[in-house]
ZAMARGU-4260 file (C-alpha; in steps of 0.2 Angstrom, whole numbers, plus 5000, padded with zeros to 4 digits):
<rodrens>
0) 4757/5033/5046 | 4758/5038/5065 | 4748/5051/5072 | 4750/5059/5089 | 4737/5064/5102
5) 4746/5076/5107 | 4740/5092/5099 | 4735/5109/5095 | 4724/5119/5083 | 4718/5135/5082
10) 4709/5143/5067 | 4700/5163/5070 | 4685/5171/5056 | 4683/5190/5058 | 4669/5196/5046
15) 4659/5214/5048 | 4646/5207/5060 | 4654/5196/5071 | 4671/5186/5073 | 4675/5169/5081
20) 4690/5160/5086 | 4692/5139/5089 | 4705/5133/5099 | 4707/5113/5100 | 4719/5104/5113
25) 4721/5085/5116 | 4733/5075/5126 | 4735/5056/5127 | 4717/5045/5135 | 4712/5028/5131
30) 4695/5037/5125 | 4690/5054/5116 | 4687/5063/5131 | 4678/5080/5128 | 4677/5096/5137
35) 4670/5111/5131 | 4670/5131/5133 | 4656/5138/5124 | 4649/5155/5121 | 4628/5154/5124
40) 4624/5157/5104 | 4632/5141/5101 | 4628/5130/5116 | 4614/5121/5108 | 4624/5116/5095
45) 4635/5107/5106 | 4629/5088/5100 | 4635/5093/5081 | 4652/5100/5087 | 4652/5084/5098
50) 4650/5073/5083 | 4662/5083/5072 | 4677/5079/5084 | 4671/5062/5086 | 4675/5059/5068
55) 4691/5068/5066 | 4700/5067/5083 | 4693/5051/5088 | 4705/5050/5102 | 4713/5060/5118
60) 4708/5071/5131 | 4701/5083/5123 | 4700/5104/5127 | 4689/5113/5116 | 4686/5133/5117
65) 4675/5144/5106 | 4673/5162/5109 | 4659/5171/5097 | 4659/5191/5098 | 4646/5201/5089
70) 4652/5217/5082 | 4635/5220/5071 | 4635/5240/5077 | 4623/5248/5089 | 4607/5246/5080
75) 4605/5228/5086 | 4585/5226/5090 | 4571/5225/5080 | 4553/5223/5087 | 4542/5209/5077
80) 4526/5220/5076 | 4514/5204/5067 | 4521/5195/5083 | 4519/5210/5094 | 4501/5212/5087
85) 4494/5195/5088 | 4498/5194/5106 | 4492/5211/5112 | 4473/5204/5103 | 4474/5187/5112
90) 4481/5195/5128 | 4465/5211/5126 | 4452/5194/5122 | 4458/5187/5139 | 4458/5203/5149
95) 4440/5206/5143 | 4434/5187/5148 | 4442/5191/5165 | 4436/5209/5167 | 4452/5213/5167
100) 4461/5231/5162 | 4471/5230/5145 | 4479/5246/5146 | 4495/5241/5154 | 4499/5225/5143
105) 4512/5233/5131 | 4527/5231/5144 | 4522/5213/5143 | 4519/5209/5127 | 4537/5217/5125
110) 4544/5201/5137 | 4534/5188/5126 | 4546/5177/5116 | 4555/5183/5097 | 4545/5200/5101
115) 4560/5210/5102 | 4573/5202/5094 | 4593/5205/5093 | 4601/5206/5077 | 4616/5193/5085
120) 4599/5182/5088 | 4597/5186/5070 | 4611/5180/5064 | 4610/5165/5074 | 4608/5152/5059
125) 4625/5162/5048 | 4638/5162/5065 | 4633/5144/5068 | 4636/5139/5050 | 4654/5152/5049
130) 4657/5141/5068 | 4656/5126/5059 | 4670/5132/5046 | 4680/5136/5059 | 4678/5123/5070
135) 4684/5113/5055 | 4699/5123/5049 | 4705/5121/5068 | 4704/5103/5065 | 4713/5103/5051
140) 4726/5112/5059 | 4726/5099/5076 | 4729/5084/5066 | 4743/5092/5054 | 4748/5095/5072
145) 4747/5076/5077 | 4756/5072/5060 | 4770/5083/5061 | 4773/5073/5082 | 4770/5056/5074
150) 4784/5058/5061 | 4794/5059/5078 | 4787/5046/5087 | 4788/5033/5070 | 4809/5040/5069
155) 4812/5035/5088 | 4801/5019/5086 | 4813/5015/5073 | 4827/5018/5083 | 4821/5007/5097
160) 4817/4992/5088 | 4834/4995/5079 | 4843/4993/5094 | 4831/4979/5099 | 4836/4968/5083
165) 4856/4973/5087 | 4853/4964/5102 | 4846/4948/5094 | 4859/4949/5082 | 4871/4948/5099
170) 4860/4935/5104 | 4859/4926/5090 | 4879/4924/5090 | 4883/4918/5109 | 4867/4905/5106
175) 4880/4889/5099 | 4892/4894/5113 | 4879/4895/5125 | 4871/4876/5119 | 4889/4867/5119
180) 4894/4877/5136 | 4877/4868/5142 | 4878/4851/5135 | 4898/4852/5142 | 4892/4855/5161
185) 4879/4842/5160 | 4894/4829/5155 | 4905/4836/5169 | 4893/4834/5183 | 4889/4818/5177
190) 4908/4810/5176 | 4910/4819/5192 | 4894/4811/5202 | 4890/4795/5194 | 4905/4781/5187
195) 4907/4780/5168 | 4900/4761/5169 | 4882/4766/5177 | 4879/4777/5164 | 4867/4772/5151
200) 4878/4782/5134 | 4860/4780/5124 | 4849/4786/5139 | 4859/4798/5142 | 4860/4806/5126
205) 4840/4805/5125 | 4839/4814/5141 | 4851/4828/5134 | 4840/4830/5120 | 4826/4832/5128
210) 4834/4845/5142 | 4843/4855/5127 | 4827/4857/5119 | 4819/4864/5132 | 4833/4877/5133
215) 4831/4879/5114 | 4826/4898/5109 | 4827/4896/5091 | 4807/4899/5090 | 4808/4914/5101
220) 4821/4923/5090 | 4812/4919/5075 | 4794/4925/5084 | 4804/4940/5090 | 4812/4947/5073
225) 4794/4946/5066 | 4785/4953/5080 | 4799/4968/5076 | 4796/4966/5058 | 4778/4969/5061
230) 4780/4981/5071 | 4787/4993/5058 | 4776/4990/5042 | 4763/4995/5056 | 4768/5010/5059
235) 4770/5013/5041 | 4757/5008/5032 | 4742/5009/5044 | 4731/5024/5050 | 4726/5026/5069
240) 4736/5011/5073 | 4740/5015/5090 | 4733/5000/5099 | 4737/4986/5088 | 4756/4993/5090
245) 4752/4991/5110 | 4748/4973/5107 | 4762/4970/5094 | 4771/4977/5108 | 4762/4964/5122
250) 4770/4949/5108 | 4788/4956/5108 | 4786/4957/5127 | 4782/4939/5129 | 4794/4935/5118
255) 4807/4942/5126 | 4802/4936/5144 | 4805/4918/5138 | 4822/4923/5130 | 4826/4926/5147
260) 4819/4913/5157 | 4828/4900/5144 | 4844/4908/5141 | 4855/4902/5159 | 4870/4915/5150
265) 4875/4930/5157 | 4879/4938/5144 | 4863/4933/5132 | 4854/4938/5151 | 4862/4957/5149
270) 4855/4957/5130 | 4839/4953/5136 | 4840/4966/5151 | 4842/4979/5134 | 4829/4973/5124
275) 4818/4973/5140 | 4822/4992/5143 | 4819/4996/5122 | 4803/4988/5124 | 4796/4999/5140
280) 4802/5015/5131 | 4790/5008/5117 | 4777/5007/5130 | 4778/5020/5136 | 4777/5032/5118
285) 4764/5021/5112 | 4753/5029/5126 | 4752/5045/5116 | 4749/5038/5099 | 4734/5038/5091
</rodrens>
């Protein structure tokens, strides 16, 4: 089954405290390519949501925006007073040692870390875990996303390698004409440049044999209509397959490059010239498949 890289999800959570929206964009890249837009709660958390995408998008340039708003109410501080205490005793033990004066040490204690505390800061732990849902139902939605534009890659794959195997049909039927037309011009140019008497009839026939075989693209069909025929159950029946279709696609290319240099036709050459143009198109969609 085909999937895209080309994609969108989007996925929102709006609870009493706080609400959160994901949104996930990928275009076609070689790699999984990762940018992110994330609000501060969150940005430690950046190496989880990295590895999250790394196992569900696994490929594409990859845009990923999270917006976090705390809607907790006004009453959003609260001062840790066990914290608050324990360093107002160190900080008066030190000011003593020093002979030093304690009495302004409460505006500083009040900027020592988790002294006052937010309730967002709080919650910290709860959005992260509510993020993660999220993050996930956006997945979800990004890859039923992918899905739903590889169902419309597989139906114009299948349209191109259809019209790829019409034209091998079209080879396959001029072939016998094009093998006597050659093995009549040989003959001709022979009884018009060398006398009948000089010419060695068993020799000759070896030599006509050999050069017809050369010429031969029996093999070349045959390679050709089962490169096609792999190319489909491929797409069918394997996941993420985007890059064995590519090589699949490298085979046909060969294929169908010697078809060309053995044919001397011109109309089996204009068949070719088809298939050649099918198989680019190919090329090209595979770029975006996963």
């Amino acid at each position: 089954m085909l999937k895209s890289m080309t994609g969108f999800g989007k996925a929102e959570y709006s609870g009493s405290r706080f609400s959160i929206k994901v949104e996930i964009k990928t275009l076609n890249s070689k790699f999984l390519d990762l940018n992110f837009r994330l609000p501060q709660l969150i940005r430690e958390r950046e190496n989880l949501i990295r590895a999250l995408l790394n196992e569900h998008v696994q490929r594409g340039k990859t845009d990923v925006t999270i917006t976090c708003e705390y809607t907790g109410g006004t009453a959003s501080y609260h001062i840790n007073k066990e914290l608050l205490m324990t360093y107002m005793i160190e900080l008066k033990t030190i000011a003593k040692e020093l002979n030093q004066s304690d009495t302004e040490l409460l505006p500083i204690v009040m900027k020592m870390p988790d002294v006052l505390n937010s309730a967002q800061h709080d919650a910290a732990e709860e959005i992260w875990q509510q993020t993660e849902k999220t993050i996930i139902a956006a997945i979800e939605q990004l890859n039923q996303f992918r899905k739903q534009e590889g169902q419309s890659l597989m139906q114009e794959f299948e349209k191109m390698i259809s019209s790829i195997n019409t034209s091998l049909i079209s080879v396959e039927t001029l072939d016998p004409q094009r093998m006597t037309n050659i093995r009549e011009r040989l003959n001709q140019l022979l009884n018009e440049n060398i006398p009948k008497e000089k010419i060695d009839t068993n020799r000759l026939e070896q030599e006509l044999i050999f050069y017809i075989e050369r010429l031969d693209i029996s093999e070349e069909k045959q390679r050709l209509q089962n490169h096609c025929q792999y190319f489909l159950d491929t797409m069918r029946k394997e996941n993420n397959a985007g890059r064995k279709l590519s090589f699949i696609a490298q085979e046909m290319g060969r294929e169908i490059n010697t078809l060309g240099s053995k044919a001397n036709h011109a109309a089996i050459q204009q068949y070719v010239v088809m298939m050649k143009d099918e198989l680019e198109r190919i090329k090209e969609q595979l770029m975006n498949v996963l």
